[in-house]
C-alpha positions as CSV (number, residue, x, y, z in Angstrom):
1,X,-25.1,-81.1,88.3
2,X,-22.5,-78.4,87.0
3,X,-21.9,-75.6,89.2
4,X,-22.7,-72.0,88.1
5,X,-20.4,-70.8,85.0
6,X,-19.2,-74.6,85.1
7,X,-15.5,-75.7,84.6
8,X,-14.3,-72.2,83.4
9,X,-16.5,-70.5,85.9
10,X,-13.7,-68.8,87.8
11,X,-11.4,-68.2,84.7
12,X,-12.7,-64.5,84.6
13,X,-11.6,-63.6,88.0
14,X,-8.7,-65.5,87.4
15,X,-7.4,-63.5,84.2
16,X,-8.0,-60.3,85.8
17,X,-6.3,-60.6,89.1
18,X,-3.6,-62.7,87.8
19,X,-3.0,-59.9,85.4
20,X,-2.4,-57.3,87.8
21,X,-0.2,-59.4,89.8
22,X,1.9,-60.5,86.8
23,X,2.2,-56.6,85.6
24,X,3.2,-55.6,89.1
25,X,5.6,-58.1,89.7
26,X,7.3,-57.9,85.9
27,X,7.9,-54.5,86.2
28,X,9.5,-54.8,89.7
29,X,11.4,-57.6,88.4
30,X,12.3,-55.3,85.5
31,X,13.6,-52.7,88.0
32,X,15.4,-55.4,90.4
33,X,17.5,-54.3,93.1
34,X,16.5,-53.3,96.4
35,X,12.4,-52.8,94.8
36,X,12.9,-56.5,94.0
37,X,14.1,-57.3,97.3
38,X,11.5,-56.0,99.3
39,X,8.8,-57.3,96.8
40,X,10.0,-61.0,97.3
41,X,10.5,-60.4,101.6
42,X,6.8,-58.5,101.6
43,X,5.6,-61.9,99.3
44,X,7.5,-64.5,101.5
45,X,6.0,-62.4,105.1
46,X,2.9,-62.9,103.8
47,X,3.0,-67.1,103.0
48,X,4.7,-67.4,106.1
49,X,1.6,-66.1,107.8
50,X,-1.1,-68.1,105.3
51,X,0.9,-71.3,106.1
52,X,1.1,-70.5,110.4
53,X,-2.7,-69.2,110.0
54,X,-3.5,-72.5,107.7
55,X,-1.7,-74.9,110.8
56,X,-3.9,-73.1,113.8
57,X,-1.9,-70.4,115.0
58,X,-3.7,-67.5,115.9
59,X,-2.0,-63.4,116.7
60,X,1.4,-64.9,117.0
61,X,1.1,-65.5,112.8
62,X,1.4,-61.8,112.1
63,X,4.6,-61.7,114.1
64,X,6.3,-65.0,112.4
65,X,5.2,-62.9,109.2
66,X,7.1,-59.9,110.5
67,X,10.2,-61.8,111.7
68,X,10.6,-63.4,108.7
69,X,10.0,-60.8,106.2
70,X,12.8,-59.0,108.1
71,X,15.0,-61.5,108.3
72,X,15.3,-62.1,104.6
73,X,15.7,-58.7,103.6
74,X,18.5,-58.6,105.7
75,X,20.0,-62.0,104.1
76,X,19.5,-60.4,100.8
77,X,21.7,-57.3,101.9
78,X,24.1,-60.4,103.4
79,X,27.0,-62.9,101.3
80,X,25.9,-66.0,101.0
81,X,27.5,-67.8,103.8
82,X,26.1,-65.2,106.5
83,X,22.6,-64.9,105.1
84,X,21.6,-68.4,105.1
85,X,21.6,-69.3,108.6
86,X,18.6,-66.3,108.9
87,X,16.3,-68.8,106.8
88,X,15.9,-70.9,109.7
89,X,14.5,-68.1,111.9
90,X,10.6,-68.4,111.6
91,X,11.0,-72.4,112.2
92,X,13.2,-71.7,115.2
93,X,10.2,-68.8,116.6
94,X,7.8,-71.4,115.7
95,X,8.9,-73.8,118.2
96,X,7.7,-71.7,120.9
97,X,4.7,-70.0,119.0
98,X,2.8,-72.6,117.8
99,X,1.6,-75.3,119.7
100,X,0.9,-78.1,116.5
101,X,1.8,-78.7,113.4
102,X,5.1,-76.9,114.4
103,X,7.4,-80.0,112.1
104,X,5.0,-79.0,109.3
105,X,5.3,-75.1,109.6
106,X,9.3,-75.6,109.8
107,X,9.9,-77.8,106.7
108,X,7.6,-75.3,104.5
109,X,8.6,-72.0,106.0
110,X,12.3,-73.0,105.6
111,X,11.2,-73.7,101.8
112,X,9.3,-70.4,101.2
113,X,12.7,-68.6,102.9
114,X,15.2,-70.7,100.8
115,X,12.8,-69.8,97.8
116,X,12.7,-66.1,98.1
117,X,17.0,-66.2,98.9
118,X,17.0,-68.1,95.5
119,X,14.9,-65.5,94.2
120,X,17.0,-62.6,95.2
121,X,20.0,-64.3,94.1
122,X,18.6,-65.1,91.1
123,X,18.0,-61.6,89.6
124,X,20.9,-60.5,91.3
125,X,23.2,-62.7,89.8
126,X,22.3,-63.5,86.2
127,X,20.2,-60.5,85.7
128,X,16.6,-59.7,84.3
129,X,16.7,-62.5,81.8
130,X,16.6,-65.4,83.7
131,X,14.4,-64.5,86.1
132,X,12.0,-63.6,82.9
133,X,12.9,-67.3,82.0
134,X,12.2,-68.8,85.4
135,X,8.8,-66.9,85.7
136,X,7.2,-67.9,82.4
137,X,8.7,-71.5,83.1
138,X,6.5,-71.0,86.3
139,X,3.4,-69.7,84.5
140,X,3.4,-71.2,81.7
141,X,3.3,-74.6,82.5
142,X,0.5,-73.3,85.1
143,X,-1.6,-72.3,82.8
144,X,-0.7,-75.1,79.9
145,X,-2.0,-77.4,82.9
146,X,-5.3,-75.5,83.5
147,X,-6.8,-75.4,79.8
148,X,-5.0,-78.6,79.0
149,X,-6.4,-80.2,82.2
150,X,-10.1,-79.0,81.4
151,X,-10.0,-79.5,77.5
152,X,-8.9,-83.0,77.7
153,X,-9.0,-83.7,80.9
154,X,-8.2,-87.7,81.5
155,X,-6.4,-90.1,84.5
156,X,-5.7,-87.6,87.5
157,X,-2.2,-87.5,88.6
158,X,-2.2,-87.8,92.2
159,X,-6.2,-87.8,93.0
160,X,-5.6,-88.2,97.1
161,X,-4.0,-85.1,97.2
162,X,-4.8,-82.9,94.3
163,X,-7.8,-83.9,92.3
164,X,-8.0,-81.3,89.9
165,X,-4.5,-82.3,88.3
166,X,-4.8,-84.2,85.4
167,X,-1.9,-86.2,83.8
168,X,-2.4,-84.1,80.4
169,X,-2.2,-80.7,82.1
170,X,0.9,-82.0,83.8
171,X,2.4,-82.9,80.3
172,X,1.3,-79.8,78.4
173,X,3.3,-77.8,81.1
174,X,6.3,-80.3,80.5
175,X,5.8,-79.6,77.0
176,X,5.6,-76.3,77.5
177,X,8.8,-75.3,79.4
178,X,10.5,-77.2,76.4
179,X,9.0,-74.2,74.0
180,X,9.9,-71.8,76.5
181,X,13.7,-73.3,77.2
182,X,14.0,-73.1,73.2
183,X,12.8,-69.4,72.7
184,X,15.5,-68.6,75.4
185,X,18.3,-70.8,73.5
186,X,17.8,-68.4,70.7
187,X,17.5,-65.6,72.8
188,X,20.8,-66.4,75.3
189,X,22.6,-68.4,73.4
190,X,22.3,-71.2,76.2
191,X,23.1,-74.4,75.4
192,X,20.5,-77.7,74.8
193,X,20.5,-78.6,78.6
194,X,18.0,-75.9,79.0
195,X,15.7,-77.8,78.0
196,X,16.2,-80.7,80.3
197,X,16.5,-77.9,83.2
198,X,13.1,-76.1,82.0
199,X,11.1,-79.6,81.9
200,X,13.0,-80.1,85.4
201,X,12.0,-76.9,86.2
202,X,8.1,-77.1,85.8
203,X,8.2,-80.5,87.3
204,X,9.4,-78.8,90.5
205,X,7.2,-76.1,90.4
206,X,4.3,-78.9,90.2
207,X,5.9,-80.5,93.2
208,X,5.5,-77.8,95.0
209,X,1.8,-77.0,94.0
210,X,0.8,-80.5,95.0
211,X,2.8,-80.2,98.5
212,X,0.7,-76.9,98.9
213,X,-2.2,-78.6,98.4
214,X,-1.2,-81.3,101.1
215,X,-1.2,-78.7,103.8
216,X,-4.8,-77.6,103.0
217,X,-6.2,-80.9,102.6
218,X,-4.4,-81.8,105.6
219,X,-5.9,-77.9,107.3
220,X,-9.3,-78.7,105.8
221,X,-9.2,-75.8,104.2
222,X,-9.7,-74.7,100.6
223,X,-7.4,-71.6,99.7
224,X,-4.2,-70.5,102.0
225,X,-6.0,-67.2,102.2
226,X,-8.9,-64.7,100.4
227,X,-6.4,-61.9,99.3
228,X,-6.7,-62.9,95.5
229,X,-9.6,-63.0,94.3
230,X,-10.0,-66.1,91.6
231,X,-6.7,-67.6,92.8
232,X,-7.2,-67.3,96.9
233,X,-3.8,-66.4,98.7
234,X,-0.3,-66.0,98.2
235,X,0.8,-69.3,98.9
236,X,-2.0,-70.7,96.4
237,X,-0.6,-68.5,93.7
238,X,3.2,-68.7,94.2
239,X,3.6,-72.6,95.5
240,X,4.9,-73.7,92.1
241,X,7.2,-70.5,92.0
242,X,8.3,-71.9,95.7
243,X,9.1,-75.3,94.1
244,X,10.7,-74.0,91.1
245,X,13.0,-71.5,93.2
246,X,14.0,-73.9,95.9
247,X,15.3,-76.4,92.8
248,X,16.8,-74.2,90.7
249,X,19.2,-72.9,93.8
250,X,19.9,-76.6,94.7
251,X,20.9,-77.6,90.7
252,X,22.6,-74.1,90.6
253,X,25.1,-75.9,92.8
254,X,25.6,-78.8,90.7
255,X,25.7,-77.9,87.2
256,X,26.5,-74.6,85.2
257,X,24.2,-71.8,85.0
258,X,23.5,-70.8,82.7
259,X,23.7,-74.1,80.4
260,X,26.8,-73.1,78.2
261,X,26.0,-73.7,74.1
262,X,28.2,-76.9,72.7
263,X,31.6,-76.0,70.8
C-alpha cells in the first residue's frame, strides 16, 4: 500500500526548507570572508554533534560540538600548515568522551573538519565562483538523482546500505555535473578537464551520502537529526557536500585548479 502523498509525498517540505537553506547559504557565500567562516564552523559544530548524538553519546555531544566549531574557526584564521593539526581535535576529545563507536566518530568527524577547512579555503582562494560551481555540482546531481530516481526508477545501486538510490538517479547526477562543468567552461574559461573533475565531483558527493547513510543504518536511526524539516539534520543535508569538499582538497593537491583551457 502507498504511503500518504506517495513517492513525492515529502517533496513539498523538501522545496520549501531546502529553499531557505540554499538562499541563506548563497548569499553568505556571496559575502564570504569571516560571515563565511563562521557559517561553515556553526554547520560543521552542529554534524559533529548529530554524528556523536547518532553513535550514543549523551551531554558530552554539545561540548564535542563546541570544541570543534571553535577549533576550525581558529584554523580558518590559521596558514595551512598550523591549522590542520586542529582537525583532529574532536576525534582526540572523543577518546575520552564517548564510550563506543569512538573509531567511527573519529574517521567521520575528521572528514566533516577536513570538509569545512576545504570549504573555507575554497572560497578563500579561488573566490565566489568556484564555490558557486562546487555547490550546484553538489545539488544538482542531488536533485537529478531524486526525480531521476523516482521517474524511472530501476536496479538500486547499493540496496544494503541505501535503498532509495537508484542506478539512474546516480547517472542523471553524473550527467548532470557534466552540464554544469560545461556552463562554467564558458563562464571561466576552464579547460575540458572540468568535466572529468565535476563527474568526479558528484561521484564523491554520492560517496559521502551513502557513507552517511551507513552510520544511521548502522545507529538504527532514520535522519541524523529533526532540525530540517523534509530533509531531517545537517548531516542528512550536507553529507554529499562533506564528500565533495573532502575530494576536491585532496585532487587540489594533485592536479591544477582550476583546469587551465588547452593552447
Amino acid at each position: 500500500m502507498t504511503p500518504a502523498g506517495g513517492r513525492w509525498g515529502d517533496l513539498t517540505a523538501r522545496l520549501a526548507s531546502g529553499g531557505i537553506v540554499a538562499a541563506v547559504g548563497l548569499a553568505i557565500v556571496w559575502i564570504g570572508g569571516f560571515s563565511f567562516h563562521l557559517l561553515v564552523c556553526v554547520v560543521s559544530a552542529i554534524m559533529i554533534w548529530e554524528l556523536a548524538r547518532m553513535l550514543g553519546a549523551g551531554r558530552e555531544a554539545h561540548w564535542l560540538a563546541l570544541g570543534a566549531g571553535v577549533a576550525l574557526l581558529v584554523a580558518g584564521e590559521l596558514p595551512p600548515g598550523l591549522a590542520l593539526p586542529l582537525v583532529f581535535l574532536p576525534a582526540l576529545f572523543a577518546a575520552g568522551q564517548i564510550e563506543k563507536n569512538r573509531t567511527i566518530f573519529g574517521i567521520y568527524s575528521v572528514m566533516i573538519m577536513l570538509a569545512g577547512y576545504g570549504l573555507m579555503a575554497l572560497r578563500d582562494d579561488f573566490g565566489f565562483i568556484w564555490m558557486l560551481w562546487l555547490a550546484l555540482i553538489v545539488i544538482g546531481s542531488d536533485i537529478a538523482g531524486y526525480f531521476a530516481g523516482r521517474l524511472i526508477g530501476g536496479p538500486k545501486f547499493w540496496p544494503k546500505i541505501s535503498p532509495k538510490k537508484t542506478w539512474a538517479g546516480t547517472i542523471a547526477g553524473w550527467i548532470t555535473a557534466a552540464i554544469i562543468a560545461l556552463i562554467f567552461m564558458r563562464v571561466t574559461g576552464a579547460g575540458v578537464e572540468l568535466v572529468g573533475l565535476s563527474i568526479a565531483i558528484a561521484m564523491a558527493g554520492q560517496f559521502g551520502d551513502i557513507a552517511e547513510s551507513a552510520v544511521k543504518r548502522k545507529c538504527a536511526v532514520k535522519d541524523s537529526s529533526s532540525l530540517i524539516p523534509g530533509h531531517g539534520g545537517l548531516f542528512d543535508r550536507f553529507d554529499a557536500m562533506l564528500g565533495a569538499s573532502v575530494f576536491l582538497l585532496l585532487v587540489e593537491q594533485i592536479v591544477d585548479f582550476p583546469p587551465a583551457p588547452l593552447l
